[in-house]
LUMZA-187329 format. One record per residue (C-alpha): x, y, z. Coordinates in steps of 0.02 Angstrom, whole numbers, padded with zeros to 5 digits, always signed. Layout:
residues N
XYZ ...
end
This chain:
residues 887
+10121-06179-02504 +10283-06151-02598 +10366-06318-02663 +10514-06324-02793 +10522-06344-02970 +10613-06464-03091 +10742-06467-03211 +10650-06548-03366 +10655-06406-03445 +10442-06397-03473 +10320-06315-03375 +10309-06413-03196 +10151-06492-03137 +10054-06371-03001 +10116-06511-02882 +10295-06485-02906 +10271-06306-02857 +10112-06268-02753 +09972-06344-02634 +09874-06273-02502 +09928-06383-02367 +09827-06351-02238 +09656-06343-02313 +09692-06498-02390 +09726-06573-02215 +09597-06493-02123 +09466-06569-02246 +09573-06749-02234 +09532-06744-02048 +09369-06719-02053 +09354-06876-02184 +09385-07000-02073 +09229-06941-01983 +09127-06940-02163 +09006-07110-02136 +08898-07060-02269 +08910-07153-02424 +09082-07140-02405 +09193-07289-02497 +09262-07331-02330 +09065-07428-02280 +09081-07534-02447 +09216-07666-02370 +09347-07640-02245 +09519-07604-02326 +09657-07539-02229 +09748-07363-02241 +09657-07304-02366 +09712-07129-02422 +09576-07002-02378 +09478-06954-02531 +09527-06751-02519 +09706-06799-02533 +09683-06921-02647 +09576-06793-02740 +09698-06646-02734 +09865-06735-02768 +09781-06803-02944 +09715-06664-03004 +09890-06548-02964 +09982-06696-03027 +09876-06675-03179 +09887-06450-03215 +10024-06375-03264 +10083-06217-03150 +09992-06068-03245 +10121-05933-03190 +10246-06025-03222 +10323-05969-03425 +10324-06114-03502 +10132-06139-03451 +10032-06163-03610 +09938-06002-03664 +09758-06096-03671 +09786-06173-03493 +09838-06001-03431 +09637-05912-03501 +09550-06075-03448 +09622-06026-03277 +09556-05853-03289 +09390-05882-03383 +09337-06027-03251 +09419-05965-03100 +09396-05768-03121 +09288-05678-03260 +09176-05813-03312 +09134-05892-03154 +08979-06023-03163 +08832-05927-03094 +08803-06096-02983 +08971-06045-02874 +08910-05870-02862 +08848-05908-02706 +08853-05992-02543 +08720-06055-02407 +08717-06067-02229 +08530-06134-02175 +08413-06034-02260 +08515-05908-02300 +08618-05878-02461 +08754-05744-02466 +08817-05685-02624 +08999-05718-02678 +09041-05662-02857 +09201-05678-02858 +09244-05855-02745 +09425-05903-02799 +09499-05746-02766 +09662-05758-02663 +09658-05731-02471 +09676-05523-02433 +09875-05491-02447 +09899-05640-02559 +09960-05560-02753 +09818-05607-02887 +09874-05739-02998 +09818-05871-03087 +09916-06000-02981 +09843-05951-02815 +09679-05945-02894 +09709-06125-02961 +09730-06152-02777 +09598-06084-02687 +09506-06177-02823 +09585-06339-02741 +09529-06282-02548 +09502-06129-02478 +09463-06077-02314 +09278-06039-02258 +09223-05859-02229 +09202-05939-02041 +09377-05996-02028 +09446-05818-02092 +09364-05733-01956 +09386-05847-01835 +09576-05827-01871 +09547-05654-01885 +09508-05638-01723 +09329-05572-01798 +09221-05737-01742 +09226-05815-01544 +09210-06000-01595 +09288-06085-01726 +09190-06149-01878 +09127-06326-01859 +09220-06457-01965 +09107-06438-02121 +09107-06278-02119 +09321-06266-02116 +09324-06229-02289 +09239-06150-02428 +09083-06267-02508 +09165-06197-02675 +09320-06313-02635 +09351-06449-02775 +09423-06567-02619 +09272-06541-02515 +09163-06709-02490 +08993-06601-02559 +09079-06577-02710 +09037-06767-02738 +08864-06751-02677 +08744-06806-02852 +08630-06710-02757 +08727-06521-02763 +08735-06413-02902 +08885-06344-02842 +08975-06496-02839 +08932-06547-03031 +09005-06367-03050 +09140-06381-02973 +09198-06562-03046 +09143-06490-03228 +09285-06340-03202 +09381-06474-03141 +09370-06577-03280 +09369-06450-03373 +09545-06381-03328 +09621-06546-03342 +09545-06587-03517 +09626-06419-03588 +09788-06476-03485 +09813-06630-03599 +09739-06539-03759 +09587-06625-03752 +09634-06786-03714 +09564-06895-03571 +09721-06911-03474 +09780-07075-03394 +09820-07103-03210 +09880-07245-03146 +09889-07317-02985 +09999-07492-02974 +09963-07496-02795 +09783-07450-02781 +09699-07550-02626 +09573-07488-02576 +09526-07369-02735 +09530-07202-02672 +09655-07135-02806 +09603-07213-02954 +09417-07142-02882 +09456-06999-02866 +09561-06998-03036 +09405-07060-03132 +09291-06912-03057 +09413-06791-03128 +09362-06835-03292 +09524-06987-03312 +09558-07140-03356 +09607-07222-03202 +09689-07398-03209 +09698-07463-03035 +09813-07636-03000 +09841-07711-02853 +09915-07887-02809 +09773-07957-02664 +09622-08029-02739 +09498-07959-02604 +09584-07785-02639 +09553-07797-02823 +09363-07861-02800 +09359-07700-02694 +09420-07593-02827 +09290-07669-02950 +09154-07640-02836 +09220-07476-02812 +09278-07387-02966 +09208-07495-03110 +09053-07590-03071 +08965-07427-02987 +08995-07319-03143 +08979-07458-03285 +08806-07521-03242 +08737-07380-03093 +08605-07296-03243 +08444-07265-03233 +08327-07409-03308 +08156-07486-03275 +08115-07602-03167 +07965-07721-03127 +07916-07631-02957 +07756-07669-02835 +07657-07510-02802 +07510-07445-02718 +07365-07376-02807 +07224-07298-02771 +07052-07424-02735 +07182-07563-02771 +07305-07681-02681 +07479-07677-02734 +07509-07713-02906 +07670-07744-03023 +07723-07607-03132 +07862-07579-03255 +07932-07402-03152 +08097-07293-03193 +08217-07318-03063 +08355-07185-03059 +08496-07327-03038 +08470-07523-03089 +08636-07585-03013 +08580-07494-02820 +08392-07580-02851 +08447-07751-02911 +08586-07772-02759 +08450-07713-02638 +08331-07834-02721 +08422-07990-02714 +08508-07953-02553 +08328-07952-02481 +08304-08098-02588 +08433-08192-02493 +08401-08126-02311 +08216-08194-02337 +08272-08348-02359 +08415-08343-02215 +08267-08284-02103 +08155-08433-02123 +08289-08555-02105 +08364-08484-01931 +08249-08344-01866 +08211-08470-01721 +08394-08472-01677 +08367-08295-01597 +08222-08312-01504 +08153-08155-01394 +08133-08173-01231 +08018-08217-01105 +07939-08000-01105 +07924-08025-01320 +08056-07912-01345 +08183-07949-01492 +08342-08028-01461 +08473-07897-01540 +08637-07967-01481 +08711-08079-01353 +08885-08035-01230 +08990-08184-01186 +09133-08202-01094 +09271-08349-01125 +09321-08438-00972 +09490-08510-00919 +09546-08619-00785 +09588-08540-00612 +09787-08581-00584 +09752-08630-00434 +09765-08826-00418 +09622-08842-00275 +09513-08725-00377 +09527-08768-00557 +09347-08664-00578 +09327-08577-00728 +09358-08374-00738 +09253-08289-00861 +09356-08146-00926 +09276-07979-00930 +09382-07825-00954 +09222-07716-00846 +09065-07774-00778 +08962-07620-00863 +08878-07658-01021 +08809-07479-01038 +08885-07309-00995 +08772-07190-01086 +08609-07128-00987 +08580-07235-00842 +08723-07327-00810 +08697-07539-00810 +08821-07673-00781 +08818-07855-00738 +08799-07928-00570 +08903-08093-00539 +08825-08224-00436 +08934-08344-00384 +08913-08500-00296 +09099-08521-00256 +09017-08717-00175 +08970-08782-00343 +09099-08669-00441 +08956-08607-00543 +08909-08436-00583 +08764-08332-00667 +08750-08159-00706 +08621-08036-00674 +08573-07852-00717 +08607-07698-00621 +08556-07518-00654 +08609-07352-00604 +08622-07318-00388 +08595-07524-00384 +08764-07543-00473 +08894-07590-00339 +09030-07660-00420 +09095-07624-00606 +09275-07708-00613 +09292-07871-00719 +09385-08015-00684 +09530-07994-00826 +09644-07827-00774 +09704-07737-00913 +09898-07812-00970 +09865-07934-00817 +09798-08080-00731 +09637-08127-00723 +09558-08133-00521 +09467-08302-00478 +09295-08255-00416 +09294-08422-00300 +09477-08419-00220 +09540-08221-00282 +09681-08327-00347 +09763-08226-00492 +09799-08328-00675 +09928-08253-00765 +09924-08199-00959 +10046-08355-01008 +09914-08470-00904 +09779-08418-00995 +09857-08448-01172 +09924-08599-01108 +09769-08663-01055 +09707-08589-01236 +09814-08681-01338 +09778-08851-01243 +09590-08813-01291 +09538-08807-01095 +09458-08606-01155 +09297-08593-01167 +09156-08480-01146 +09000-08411-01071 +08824-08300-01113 +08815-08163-00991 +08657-08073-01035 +08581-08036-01197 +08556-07853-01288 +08359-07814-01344 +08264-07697-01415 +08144-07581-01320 +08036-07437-01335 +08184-07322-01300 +08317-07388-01394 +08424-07541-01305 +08410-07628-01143 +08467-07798-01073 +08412-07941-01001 +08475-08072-00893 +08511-08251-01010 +08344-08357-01015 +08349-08545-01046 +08276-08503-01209 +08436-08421-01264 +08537-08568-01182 +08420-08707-01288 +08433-08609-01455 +08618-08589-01464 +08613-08768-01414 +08525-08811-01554 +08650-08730-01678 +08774-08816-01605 +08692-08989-01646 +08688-08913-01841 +08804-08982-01942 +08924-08861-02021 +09075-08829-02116 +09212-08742-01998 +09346-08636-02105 +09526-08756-02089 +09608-08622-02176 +09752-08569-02049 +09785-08381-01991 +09968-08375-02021 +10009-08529-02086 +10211-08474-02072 +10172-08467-01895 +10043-08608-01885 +10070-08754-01991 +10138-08919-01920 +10274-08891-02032 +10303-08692-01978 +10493-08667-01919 +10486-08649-01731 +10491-08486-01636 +10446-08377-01795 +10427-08205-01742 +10263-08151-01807 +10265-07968-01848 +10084-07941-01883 +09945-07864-01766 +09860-08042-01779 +09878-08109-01586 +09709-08239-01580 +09823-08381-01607 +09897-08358-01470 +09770-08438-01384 +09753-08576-01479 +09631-08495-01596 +09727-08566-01767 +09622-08572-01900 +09491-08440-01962 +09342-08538-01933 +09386-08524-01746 +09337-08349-01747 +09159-08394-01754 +09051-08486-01629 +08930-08609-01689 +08777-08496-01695 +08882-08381-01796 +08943-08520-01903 +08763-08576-01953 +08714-08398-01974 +08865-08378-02102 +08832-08533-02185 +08668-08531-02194 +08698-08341-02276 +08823-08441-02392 +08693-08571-02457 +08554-08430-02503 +08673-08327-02604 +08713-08488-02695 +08528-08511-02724 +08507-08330-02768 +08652-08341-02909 +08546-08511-02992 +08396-08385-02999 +08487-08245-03087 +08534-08349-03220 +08370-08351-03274 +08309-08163-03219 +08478-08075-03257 +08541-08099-03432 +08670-08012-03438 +08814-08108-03387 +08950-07963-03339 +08809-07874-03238 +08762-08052-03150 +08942-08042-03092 +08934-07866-03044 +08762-07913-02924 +08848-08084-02878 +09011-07971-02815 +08917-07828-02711 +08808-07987-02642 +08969-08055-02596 +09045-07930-02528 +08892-07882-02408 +08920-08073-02341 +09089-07999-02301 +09030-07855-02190 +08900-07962-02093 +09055-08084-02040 +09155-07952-02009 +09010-07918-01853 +08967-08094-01847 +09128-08159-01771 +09188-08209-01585 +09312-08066-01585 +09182-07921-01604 +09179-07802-01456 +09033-07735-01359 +09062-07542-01343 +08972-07484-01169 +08988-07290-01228 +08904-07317-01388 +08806-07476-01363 +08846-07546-01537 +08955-07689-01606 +09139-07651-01633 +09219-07757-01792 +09375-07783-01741 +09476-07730-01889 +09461-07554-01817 +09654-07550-01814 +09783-07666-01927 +09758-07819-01818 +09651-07967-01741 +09670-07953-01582 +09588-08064-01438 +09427-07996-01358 +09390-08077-01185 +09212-08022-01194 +09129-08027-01368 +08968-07990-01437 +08865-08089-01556 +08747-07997-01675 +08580-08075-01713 +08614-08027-01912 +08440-08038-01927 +08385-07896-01827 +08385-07715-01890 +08521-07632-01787 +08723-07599-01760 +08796-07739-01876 +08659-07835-01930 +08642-07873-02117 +08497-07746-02168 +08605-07613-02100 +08758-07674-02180 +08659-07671-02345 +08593-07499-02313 +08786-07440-02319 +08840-07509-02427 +08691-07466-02581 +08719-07270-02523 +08909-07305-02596 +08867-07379-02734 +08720-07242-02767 +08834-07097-02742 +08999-07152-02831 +08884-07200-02997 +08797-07020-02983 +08957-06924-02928 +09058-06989-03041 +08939-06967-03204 +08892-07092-03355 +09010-06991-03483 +09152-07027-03362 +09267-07192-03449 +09238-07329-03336 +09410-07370-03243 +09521-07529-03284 +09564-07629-03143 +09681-07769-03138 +09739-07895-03039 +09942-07934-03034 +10109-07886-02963 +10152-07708-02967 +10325-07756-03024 +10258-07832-03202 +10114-07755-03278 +10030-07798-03440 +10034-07618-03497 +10128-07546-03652 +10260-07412-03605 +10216-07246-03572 +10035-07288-03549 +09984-07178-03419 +10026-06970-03414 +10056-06983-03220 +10076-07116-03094 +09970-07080-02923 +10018-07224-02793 +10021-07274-02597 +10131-07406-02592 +10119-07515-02440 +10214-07467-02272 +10362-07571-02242 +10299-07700-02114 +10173-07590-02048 +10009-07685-02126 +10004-07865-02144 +09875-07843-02305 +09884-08032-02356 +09847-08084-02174 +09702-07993-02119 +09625-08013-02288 +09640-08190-02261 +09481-08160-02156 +09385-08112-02279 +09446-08227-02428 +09394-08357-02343 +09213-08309-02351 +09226-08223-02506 +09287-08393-02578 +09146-08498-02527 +09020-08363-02575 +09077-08296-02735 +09240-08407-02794 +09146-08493-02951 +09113-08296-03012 +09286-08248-03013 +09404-08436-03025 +09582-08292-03052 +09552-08209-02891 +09532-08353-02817 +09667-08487-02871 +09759-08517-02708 +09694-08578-02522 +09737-08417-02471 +09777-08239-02522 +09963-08225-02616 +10080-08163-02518 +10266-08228-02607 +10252-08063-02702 +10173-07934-02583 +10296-07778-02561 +10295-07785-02358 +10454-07816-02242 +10348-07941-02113 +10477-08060-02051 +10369-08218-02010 +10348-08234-02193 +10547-08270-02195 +10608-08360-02053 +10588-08220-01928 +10743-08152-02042 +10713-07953-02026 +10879-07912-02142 +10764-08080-02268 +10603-07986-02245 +10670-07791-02284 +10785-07855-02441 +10617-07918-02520 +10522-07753-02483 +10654-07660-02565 +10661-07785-02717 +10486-07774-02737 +10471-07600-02722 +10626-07546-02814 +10547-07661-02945 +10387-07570-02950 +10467-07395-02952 +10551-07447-03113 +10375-07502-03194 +10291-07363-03151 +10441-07260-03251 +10419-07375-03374 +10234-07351-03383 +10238-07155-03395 +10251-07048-03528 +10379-06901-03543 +10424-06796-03459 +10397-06941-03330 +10311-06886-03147 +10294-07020-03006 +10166-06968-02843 +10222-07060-02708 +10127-07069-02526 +10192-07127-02384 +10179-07143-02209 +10286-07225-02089 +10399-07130-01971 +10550-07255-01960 +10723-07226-02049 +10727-07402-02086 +10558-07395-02180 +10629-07201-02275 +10794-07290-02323 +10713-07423-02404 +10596-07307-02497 +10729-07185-02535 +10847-07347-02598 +10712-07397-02692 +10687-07226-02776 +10859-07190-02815 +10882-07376-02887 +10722-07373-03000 +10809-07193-03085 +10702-07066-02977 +10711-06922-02863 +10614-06823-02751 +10566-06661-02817 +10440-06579-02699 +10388-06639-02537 +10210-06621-02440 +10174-06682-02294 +09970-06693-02266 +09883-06728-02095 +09746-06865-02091 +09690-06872-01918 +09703-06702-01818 +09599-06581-01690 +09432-06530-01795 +09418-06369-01742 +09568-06283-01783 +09607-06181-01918 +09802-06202-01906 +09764-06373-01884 +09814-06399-01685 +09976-06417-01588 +09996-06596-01609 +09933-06725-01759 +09943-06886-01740 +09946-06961-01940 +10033-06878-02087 +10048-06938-02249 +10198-06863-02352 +10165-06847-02519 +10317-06842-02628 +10330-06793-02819 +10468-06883-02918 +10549-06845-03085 +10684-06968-03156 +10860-06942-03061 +10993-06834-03139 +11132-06876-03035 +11315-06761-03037 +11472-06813-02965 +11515-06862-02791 +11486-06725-02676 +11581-06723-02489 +11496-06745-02325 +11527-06581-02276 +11452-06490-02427 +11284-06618-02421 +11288-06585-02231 +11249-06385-02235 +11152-06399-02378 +11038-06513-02284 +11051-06401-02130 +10998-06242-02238 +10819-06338-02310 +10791-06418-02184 +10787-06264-02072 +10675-06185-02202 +10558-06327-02222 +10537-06343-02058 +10471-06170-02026 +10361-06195-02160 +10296-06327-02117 +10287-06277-01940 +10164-06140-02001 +10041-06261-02072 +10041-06333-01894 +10136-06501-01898 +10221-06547-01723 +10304-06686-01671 +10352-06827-01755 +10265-06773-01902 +10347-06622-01918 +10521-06709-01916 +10475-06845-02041 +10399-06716-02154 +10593-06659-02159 +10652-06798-02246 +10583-06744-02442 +10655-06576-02430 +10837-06671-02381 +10813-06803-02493 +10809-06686-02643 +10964-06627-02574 +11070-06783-02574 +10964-06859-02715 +11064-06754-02828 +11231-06820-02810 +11289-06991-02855 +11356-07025-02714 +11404-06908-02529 +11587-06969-02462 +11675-06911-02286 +11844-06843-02301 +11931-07013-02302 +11831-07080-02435 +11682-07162-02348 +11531-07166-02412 +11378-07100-02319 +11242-07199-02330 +11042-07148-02309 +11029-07192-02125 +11156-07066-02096 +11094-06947-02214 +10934-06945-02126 +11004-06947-01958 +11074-06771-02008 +10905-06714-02074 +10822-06753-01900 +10963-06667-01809 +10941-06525-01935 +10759-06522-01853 +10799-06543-01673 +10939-06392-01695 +10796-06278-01791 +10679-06320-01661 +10783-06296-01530 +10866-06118-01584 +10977-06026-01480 +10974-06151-01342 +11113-06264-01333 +11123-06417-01207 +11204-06580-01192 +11081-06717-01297 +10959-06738-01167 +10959-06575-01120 +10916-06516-01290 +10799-06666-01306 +10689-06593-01145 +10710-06426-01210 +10639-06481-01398 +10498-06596-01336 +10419-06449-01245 +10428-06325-01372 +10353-06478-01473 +10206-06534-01351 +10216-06462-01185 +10163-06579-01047 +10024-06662-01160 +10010-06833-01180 +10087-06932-01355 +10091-07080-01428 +10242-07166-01370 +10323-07189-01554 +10310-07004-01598 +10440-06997-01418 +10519-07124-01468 +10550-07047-01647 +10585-06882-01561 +10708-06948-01417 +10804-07029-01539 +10873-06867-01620 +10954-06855-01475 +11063-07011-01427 +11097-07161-01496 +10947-07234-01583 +10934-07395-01512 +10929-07358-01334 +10888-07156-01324 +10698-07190-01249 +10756-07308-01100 +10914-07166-01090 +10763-07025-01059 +10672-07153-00936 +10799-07191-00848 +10828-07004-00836 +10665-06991-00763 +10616-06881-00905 +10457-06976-00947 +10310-07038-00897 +10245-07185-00982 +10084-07263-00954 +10053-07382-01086 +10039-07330-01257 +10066-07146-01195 +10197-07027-01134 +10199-06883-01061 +10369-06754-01019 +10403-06737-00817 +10343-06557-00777 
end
């Protein structure tokens, strides 16, 4: 828990010093699970910090450290009136079921830990559940389930934001509390320059702030309104004209309280606009020949068999089975290899006698009329000289028991016909247009997770059929119509934008379903977007969503998400809280006056990990036609801005990596220096960040050091771990480290020699440290680089014996070896050797991801070629995206 502390001269922040690590983690785990009127269901945005994190780092960013001396005397009794002696009755207590055990005392320290105000200040923050203290105790035989892991008491616990818990308003009002005596009674300011997809500046404004949240990508910044300003500027309670039932009587209008305007008026006009959307295309989904509704329909694209004599067309399916939970069913293929035609039919359970598809998995796809094999490069061939094209292979309904499917009837055949015939506007705008304009420079790597065009699949209107273009369109022209009638109905012209926003932003979650590069999920039976990763990648089968059906991805149950956000932010984060300021720009420039904000709070984008501007381009596009008129700044160029973005993605310059990593550092060296600029004294920068690579550290470290700061204390927190484990697993597979900055006081030069141990002797303690929070892997070696940073931070510059100077590749080369050699201990080997010997202390023979080997083999030999050293070696075995260590 232990961190370090500064050399202002004042009292450090409780970040600089202390956090319980592995509470906070263990509740960040189990948020990516949270579906519940959680942020993440308002609009896709991608790597979003989790909201305990988030939560946590603000508020210790925020405290002071109340044993430390220099803590202010009325901070120090808050502390021990709130947290000890004067304990709200509502926290007294705790409930499992039915049953309510008494707690009086429920920020006392864990049993060996000293009493002070600091560790109470921190079980305040999380704290582990009775449960998980016996489990670990050895006292209890199963661990506790993931909401039970900590203590309901915990301020980063997601029930603390319930508007429904008494405990939670508790808990936020000490919060607030704490943090208003921290500042003297002043709402402090926290600003986030890099704020996505809102979860700081949220989390900033339910502590009782005033968050200002910037970020450069117009569908970002329409998220953060939706988010953190809209929800708690107009979510009040308010009457509305409402039909009800009464008693001898039909249903009548009646002026009713409503406990929050902003969730009833979206919901209204949303079902305003689906009306309408149903009467116009309804027909386009027609049931089938037993009645029952059409839900969704699975298609396949085709491609031409290689084989000259053949030339019939392959429908690509990754698996015949279309449902793998209860009674098995997959598709039959009948094919009538004379006519090179085929049709599909419907198997079920012990009928089932084939389930492989035609397209193997990083292979060719298998002719079903010759068994000749078409390789990957024919099919995008044949893709980009439009000869693709695609096939219904059965169709998704409803039934008494849930789902079933049904072989395609001519109906279906004649109704997507007749959308085809409908004349619509198809998005032009190109995906990628470095890569995909006329004009693009040939052969320009593209270094995004965006693949469709690849197939010949150029511009984002291609990602729709026709049926699904109508559908959006037609979705399109209602809203439109629904905006004309709230000029009359709504007033109010800020809160007409507000509805007009959340109505477009719903539009974006029904395309984000309603596209051809959805997946069908057999396990789950439900429509898979596909920006479940950072990418758009090509789906050989796809589903189409009848968006007028109630089900997985349809619009109702897009709408029904999205309103429980908006309910639960206004309520959570209460009417007396000041609305947040969110702006659109570059984080480099602001239009803020100097020293502004009391802390900055920011995840700055990941080298060239997430192409934001691309994948967003998806959405803009829709958002654009929809909503553009409502807000003409956000939308002033054909597609998102991207000449200013702080990402290293190489397409954008030539396919120049050395180009593409000189602007990231510009830009973010830039932004480092406004966020100084922008804080008050004594100045404190939270950085997160999560990448593993050096090259992605050294340019955040460069940056750092060249805006004037420095790494003070380091934590690394885990995002997406085992659920069940109180020391947090053997292995995680995300970490975030979070890394507290003062301005840089730099001394002389210090030799490589001297910089070398000292690195050695915190690294080796860091490492054990964080060892005992249970970080493994590559995780555990990248969460080594704060804790060496502040090391070499602190000298102007680190010189070999001849006068070279080190730079921080090298530096950081020596803080992984540092980890290797404290893994390893006593044993000492030649590299690979001591590679072997660290891996299994680090995983045993379990599978990993094949960048956390990667990461790890490279400690060991020279960087650019240590994993195909180990392979070669026959140290690994690599299937995929996975590894595993030779036993």
């Amino acid at each position: 828990m232990i961190g370090t502390t500064n050399d202002t001269g004042v009292c450090p922040r409780l970040i600089e010093v202390a956090l319980p690590i592995r509470e906070i983690s263990a509740e960040s785990v189990r948020d990516k699970n949270i579906h519940h009127a959680h942020i993440s269901h308002l609009h896709i945005w991608w790597a979003r910090r989790p909201l305990p994190a988030s939560r946590a780092v603000v508020f210790a960013s925020l405290v002071p450290d109340p044993d430390h001396p220099q803590c202010p005397a009325d901070f120090r009794r808050a502390v021990g009136r709130l947290l000890k002696t004067h304990v709200p009755t509502a926290l007294k207590h705790y409930r499992r079921g039915r049953e309510i055990h008494r707690d009086e005392d429920p920020y006392r320290p864990y049993e060996g830990i000293p009493d002070t105000l600091r560790h109470r200040l921190l079980m305040f923050i999380a704290k582990w559940s009775p449960e998980s203290l016996a489990f670990d105790a050895g006292k209890r035989e199963t661990p506790a389930p993931p909401k039970q892991l900590l203590d309901d008491r915990s301020l980063v616990k997601w029930e603390v934001s319930d508007p429904g818990s008494p405990q939670g308003l508790a808990v936020l009002r000490i919060a607030r509390e704490l943090v208003g005596v921290a500042h003297s009674g002043d709402v402090p300011t926290v600003l986030d320059p890099f704020a996505g997809g809102g979860a700081i500046p949220l989390e900033a404004g339910r502590l009782g702030c005033q968050a200002i949240g910037n970020d450069y990508n117009p569908v970002a910044h329409l998220i953060l309104r939706a988010t953190c300003e809209f929800p708690q500027e107009y979510g009040k309670p308010g009457k509305r004209k409402v039909l009800v039932e009464e008693f001898g009587r039909s249903r009548v209008e009646r002026d009713v309280l409503v406990p929050n305007v902003l969730v009833h008026d979206i919901e209204k006009w949303a079902n305003w606009v689906l009306e309408r959307v149903r009467q116009r295309i309804k027909h386009l989904y027609p049931a089938g020949k037993d009645g029952r509704p059409t839900l969704a329909y699975l298609w396949a694209r085709t491609t031409p068999c290689s084989n000259p004599s053949c030339q019939g067309q392959i429908p690509l399916l990754r698996s015949l089975v279309v449902s793998s939970r209860g009674t098995k069913v997959a598709l039959t293929l009948n094919v009538d290899k004379q006519n090179t035609e085929i049709s599909f039919g419907i198997a079920k359970g012990k009928a089932i006698k084939k389930t492989r598809g035609t397209k193997r998995v990083r292979g060719p796809a298998v002719c079903p009329y010759c068994d000749q094999p078409t390789s990957e490069a024919e099919i995008r061939a044949a893709g980009r000289a439009g000869h693709m094209s695609e096939q219904m292979v059965c169709v998704v309904v409803e039934d008494t028991a849930g789902k079933d499917f049904r072989p395609v009837e001519d109906d279906d055949l004649a109704a997507f016909r007749e959308a085809s015939a409908l004349g619509v506007e198809r998005p032009q705008e190109l995906i990628l247009p470095e890569v995909n304009s006329d004009d693009a420079m040939e052969g320009v790597s593209n270094s995004t997770g965006i693949r469709v065009h690849l197939y010949g699949m150029k511009t984002w209107g291609s990602l729709f059929n026709q049926r699904q273009l109508v559908a959006m369109q037609t979705f399109v022209a209602s809203l439109h119509q629904a905006l004309q009638a709230m000029e009359k109905a709504v007033p109010d012209t800020g809160y007409r934008l507000a509805l007009g926003l959340y109505l477009g932003l719903w539009l974006d979650r029904i395309a984000s379903f309603a596209a051809n590069v959805c997946r069908w999920a057999p396990a789950s039976r439900i429509i898979k977007t596909p920006f479940g990763g950072q990418a758009v990648p090509m789906i050989w089968d796809y589903a189409e969503v009848n968006p007028l059906a109630d089900s997985s991805g349809t619009a109702s149950t897009q709408l029904r998400y999205m309103l429980k956000v908006v309910e639960h932010e206004r309520v959570a984060n209460g009417s007396n809280i000041a609305v947040p300021t969110v702006l659109l720009g570059n984080a480099s420039s602001l239009p803020l006056g100097s020293g502004i904000a009391n802390c900055v709070v920011t995840d700055p984008p990941y080298d060239d990990a997430i192409a934001y501007g691309d994948l967003s381009d998806f959405f803009y596009v829709w958002l654009k036609r929809s909503v553009g008129p409502l807000f003409p700044e956000a939308f002033a160029t054909p597609l998102t801005p991207k000449a200013d973005e702080a990402t290293s993605l190489k397409h954008r310059h030539d396919g120049c990596e050395e180009r593409a990593r000189t602007h990231y550092r510009r830009l973010l060296t830039a932004s480092f220096g406004e966020a100084l600029r922008l804080v008050e004294e004594p100045q404190l920068v939270i950085v997160m960040f999560a990448h593993q690579s050096t090259d992605a550290w050294t340019a955040l470290i460069s940056a750092l050091f060249e805006a004037g700061l420095s790494p003070d204390a380091t934590w690394p927190i885990a995002t997406e771990m085992p659920k069940t484990a109180l020391a947090l697993g053997t292995a995680s597979l995300e970490t975030s480290v979070t890394v507290a900055c003062r301005p840089r006081i730099v001394g002389s030069a210090a030799s490589f020699k001297l910089v070398r141990s000292e690195i050695v002797e915190v690294v080796g303690r860091s490492l054990k440290r964080f060892w005992s929070y249970g970080f493994r892997g590559a995780d555990l070696i990248v969460a080594c680089y704060g804790p060496a940073v502040g090391v070499f931070g602190k000298y102007e510059r680190v010189e070999k014996a001849d006068g070279t100077v080190v730079g921080i590749p090298e530096l950081l080369d020596v803080a992984k070896e540092a980890a290797r050699d404290a893994i390893a201990g006593e044993f000492r080997g030649d590299n690979l050797s001591t590679v072997y010997y660290v891996w299994a202390n680090l995983y045993g023979a379990a599978e990993q991801a094949w960048d956390d080997a990667r990461l790890v083999v490279q400690i060991g030999g020279d960087q650019d070629h240590a994993m195909e050293v180990a392979r070669g070696h026959g140290m690994f075995v690599v299937d995929g995206s996975k590894c595993a260590c030779r036993s």
